[in-house]
C-alpha positions in Angstrom: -121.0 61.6 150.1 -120.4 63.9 147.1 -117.3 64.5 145.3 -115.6 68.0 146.1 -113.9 70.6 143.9 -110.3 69.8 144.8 -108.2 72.5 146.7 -107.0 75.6 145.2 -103.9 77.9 145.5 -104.8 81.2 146.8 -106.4 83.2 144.1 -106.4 79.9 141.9 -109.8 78.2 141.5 -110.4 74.8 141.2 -112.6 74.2 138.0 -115.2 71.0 137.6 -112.2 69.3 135.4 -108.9 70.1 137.8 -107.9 72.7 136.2 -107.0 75.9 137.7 -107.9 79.2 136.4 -106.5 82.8 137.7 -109.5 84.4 139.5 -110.4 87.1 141.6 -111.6 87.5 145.1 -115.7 87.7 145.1 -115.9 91.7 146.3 -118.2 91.1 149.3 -120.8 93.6 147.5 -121.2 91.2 145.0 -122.9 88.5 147.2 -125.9 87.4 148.3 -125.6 85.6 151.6 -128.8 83.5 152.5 -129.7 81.1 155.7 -132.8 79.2 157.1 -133.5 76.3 158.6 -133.7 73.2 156.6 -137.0 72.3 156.9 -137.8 69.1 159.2 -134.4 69.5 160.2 -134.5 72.5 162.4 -130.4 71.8 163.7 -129.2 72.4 160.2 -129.1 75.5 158.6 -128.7 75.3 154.8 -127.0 78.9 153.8 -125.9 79.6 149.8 -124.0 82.1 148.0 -124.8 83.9 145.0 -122.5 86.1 142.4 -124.2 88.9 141.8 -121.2 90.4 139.3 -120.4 89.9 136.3 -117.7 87.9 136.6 -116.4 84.7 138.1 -114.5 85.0 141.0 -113.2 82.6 144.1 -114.8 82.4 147.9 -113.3 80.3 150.4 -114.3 76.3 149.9 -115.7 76.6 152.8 -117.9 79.3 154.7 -117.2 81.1 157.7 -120.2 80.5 160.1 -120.2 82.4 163.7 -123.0 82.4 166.4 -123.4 85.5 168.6 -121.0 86.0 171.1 -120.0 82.9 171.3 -116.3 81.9 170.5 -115.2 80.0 167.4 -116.7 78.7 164.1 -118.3 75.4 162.6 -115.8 73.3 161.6 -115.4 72.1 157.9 -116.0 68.0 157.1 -115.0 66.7 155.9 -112.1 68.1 158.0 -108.9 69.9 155.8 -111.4 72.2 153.7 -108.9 74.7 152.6 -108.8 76.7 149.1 -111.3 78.1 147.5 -114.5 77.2 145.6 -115.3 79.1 141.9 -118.0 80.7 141.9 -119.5 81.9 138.5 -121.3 84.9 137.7 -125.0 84.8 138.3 -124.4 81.4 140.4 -125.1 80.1 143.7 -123.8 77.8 146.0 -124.9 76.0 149.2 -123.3 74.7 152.3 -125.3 73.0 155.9 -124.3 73.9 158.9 -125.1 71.4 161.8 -125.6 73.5 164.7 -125.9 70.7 167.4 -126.3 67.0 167.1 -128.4 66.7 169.7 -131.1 69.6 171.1 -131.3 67.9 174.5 -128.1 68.5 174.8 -127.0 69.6 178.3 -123.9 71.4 176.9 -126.0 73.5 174.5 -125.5 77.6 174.6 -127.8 79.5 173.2 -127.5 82.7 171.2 -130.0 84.8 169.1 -128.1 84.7 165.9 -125.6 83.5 164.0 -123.5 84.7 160.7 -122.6 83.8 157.6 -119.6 84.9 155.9 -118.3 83.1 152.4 -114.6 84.6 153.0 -112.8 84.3 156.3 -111.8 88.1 155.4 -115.3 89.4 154.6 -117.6 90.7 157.9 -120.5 88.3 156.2 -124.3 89.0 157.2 -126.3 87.7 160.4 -129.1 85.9 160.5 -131.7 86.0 164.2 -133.1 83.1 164.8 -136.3 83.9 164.0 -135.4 84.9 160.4 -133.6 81.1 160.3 -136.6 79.2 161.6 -134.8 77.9 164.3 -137.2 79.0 167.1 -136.3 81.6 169.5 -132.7 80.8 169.6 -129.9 79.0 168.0 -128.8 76.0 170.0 -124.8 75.0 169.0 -122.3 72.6 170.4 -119.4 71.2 168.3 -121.4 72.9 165.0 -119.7 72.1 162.0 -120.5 72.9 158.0 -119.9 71.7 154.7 -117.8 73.0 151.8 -119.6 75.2 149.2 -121.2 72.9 147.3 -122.8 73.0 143.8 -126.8 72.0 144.7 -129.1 72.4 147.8 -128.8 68.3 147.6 -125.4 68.3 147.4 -124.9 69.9 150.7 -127.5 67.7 152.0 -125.9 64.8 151.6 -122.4 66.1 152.5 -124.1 66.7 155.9 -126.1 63.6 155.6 -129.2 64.6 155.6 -129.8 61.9 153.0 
């Protein structure tokens, strides 16, 4: 398990050493939301954000991840990922989403997309399956995410992929 950025006060972000610094809410037109498929792994979705401006500014630690029609969102884990996460200009970040534990899964639903937002308040972007490399649809049951997290491997291992 990695080390998180600790929590932040609204509009406060958490920097590498503790410290907080007064920054702005990333302007949703300033980000580049991404999402596929981790590949070998085709239950986790490895998503990332990236400032496009020219400035730092402060998403929500953790991302806001929706699927279709169906109700609710992937829970943070570790659980209690409130605050936000720093986010420098020209920077990305990356978070896993673990749509299912289990394909076979008897309780699975099924949808054809599912969306990725990096600010509860923000309308984010979908992704279909088929653009995520998850086949023809996305299977989910009790999906949860990680926090933003600095590297690809970071988020990895947050989710325990290795």
């Amino acid at each position: 398990m990695t080390a998180l950025l600790p929590t932040a006060q609204p509009g406060h972000a958490a920097t590498a050493d503790g410290e907080h610094a007064r920054t702005v809410g990333c302007a949703e037109t300033s980000l580049t939301l991404r999402a596929r498929a981790v590949p070998g792994h085709p239950t986790v979705v490895r998503t990332s954000v990236t400032n496009r401006g020219a400035r730092a500014c402060v998403v929500d630690l953790v991302p806001t991840v929706t699927f279709g029609n169906l109700d609710g969102a992937a829970l943070p884990v570790p659980a209690g990922g409130t605050g936000t996460y720093r986010l420098a200009a020209g920077r990305s970040a990356y978070a896993d989403v673990r749509t299912i534990a289990d394909p076979a899964d008897r309780q699975a639903r099924r949808t054809d997309d599912l969306t990725v937002a990096a600010s509860a308040a923000q309308r984010g972007r979908a992704f279909t399956a088929g653009r995520l490399g998850t086949g023809r649809q996305v299977l989910v049951w009790e999906p949860v995410t990680t926090c933003w997290q600095p590297t690809a491997a970071a988020a990895d291992r947050a989710i325990g992929l290795s």
